[in-house]
N, C-alpha and C positions, 0 to 999 in steps of 0.2 A: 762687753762694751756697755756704758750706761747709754740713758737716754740720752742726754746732750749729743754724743758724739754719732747716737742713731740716728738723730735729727739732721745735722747736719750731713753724713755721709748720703740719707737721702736728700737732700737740698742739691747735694752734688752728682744726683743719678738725675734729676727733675732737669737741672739745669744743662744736663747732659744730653736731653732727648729722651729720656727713659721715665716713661708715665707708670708704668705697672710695676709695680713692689710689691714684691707677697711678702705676706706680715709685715706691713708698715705699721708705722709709728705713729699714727690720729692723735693721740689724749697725752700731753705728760700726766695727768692728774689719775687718766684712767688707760694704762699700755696696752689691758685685754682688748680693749672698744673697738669695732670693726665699723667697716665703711656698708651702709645697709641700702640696697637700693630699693626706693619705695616704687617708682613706676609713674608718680605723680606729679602735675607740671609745676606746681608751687618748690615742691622739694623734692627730688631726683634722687636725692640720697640725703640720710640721716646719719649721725654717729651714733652708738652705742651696742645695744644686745637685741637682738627676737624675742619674744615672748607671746607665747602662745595661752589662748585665754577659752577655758573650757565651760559652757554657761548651762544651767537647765532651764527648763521651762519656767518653773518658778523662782526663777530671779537670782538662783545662787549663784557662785563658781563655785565649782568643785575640784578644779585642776588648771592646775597653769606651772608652765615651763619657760626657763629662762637658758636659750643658747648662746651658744659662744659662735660668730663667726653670722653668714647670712644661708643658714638651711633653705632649700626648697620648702613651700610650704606642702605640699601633697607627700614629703616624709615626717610630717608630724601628726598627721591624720590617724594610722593604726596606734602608734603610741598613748593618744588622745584615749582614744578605745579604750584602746586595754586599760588604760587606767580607772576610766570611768568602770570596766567592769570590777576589778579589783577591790575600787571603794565600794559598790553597788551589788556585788553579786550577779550580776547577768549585764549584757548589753542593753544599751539605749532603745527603746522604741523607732527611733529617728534618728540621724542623722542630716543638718544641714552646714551646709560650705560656701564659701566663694569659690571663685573659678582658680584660684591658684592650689586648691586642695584636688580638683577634677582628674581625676583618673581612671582606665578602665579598672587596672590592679588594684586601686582602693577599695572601688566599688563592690570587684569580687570578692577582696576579700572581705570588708564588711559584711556583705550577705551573706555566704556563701562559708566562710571558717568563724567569724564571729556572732554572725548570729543577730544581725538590726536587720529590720523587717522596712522600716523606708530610710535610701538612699537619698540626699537631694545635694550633689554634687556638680555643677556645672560646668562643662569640658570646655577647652579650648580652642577654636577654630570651629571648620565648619561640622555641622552635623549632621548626620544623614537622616533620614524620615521617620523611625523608627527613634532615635534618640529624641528629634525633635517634638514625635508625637505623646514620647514621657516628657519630657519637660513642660507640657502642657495640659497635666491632670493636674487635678482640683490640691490632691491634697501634695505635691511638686510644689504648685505656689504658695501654699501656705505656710511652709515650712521653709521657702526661701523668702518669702517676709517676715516670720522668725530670725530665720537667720539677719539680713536688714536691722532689727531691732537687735542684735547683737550688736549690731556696730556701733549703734549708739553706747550699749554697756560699755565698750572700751573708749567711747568717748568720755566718758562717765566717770571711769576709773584713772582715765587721765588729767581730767578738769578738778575733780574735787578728792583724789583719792593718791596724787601724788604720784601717778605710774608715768606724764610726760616726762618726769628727768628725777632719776636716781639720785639722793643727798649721800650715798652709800658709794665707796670705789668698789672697782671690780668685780668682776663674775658673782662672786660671793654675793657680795655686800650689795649689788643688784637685786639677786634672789632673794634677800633676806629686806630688802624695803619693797620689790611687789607684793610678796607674803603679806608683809605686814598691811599694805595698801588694800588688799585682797580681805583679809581678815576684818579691817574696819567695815569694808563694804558688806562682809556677810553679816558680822553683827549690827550695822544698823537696821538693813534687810532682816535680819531675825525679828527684830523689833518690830517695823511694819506690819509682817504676818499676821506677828502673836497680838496684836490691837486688837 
């Protein structure tokens, strides 16, 4: 079935009372693009890919992933890991997250099989006293103000670096214009340093 005729046959589930269609049809331009819900009241949902954006202390990325579909984010967290150990040779000193990364099993395993010595994950809903009493050491906030200034990096890499809207179709050709988005930002960051 090409796209035209996918289009319409979903026009005619829409019009029939049927909202939910697995693998629909969003992009003629781009077929892979999923429907992504951000959570946020300006935009609810975005079309395209996930992309996961791995930063260090001093200002690089080291690691970024581009999925297919809308992953939870707290399964991209040990992946993240591993990766950094991989290019690095050991785990991170630190780890920090937003609450969509928050998990006990993160946590564990971070610690506890991989080997990062601070956690700063934030969980979802209530916490009990003991949670609440780590989330309120010294070096907890610092590293979720860290994290904070992460957020800017991806504003960053989207404003001047071409990561809001892929010129590239599909999965691929996503992956391969963040790369390059990613790449310009470490080399001009190179430059900064070495001044």
């Amino acid at each position: 079935m090409d796209q035209t005729e996918r289009l319409l046959e979903q026009a005619k589930q829409v019009v029939s009372g049927n909202r939910i269609i697995p693998d629909r049809l969003i992009s003629i331009h781009d077929p892979m693009a999923r429907p992504i819900k951000k959570g946020k009241l300006a935009k609810k949902v975005e079309f395209g890919y996930k992309v996961r954006i791995d930063e260090t202390e001093s200002g690089f990325v080291t690691g970024y992933a581009v999925y297919s579909g809308n992953p939870s984010d707290d399964e991209m967290l040990i992946p993240a890991v591993e990766h950094h150990q991989e290019i690095f040779g050991s785990a991170p000193h630190a780890v920090a997250t937003d609450r969509g990364f928050g998990s006990r099993k993160n946590e564990r395993v971070l610690q506890e099989e991989l080997g990062v010595k601070h956690v700063s994950t934030p969980f979802r809903g209530k916490k009990s006293k003991k949670r609440t009493e780590l989330e309120q050491e010294p070096w907890y906030k610092d590293l979720q103000r860290f994290r904070a200034a992460g957020e800017a990096k991806i504003g960053l890499l989207k404003q001047k670096y071409g990561l809001n809207r892929s010129r590239f179709r599909g999965h691929s050709g996503t992956a391969v214009w963040v790369g390059f988005g990613i790449l310009t930002h470490n080399l001009r960051r190179a430059a900064q340093v070495s001044k």
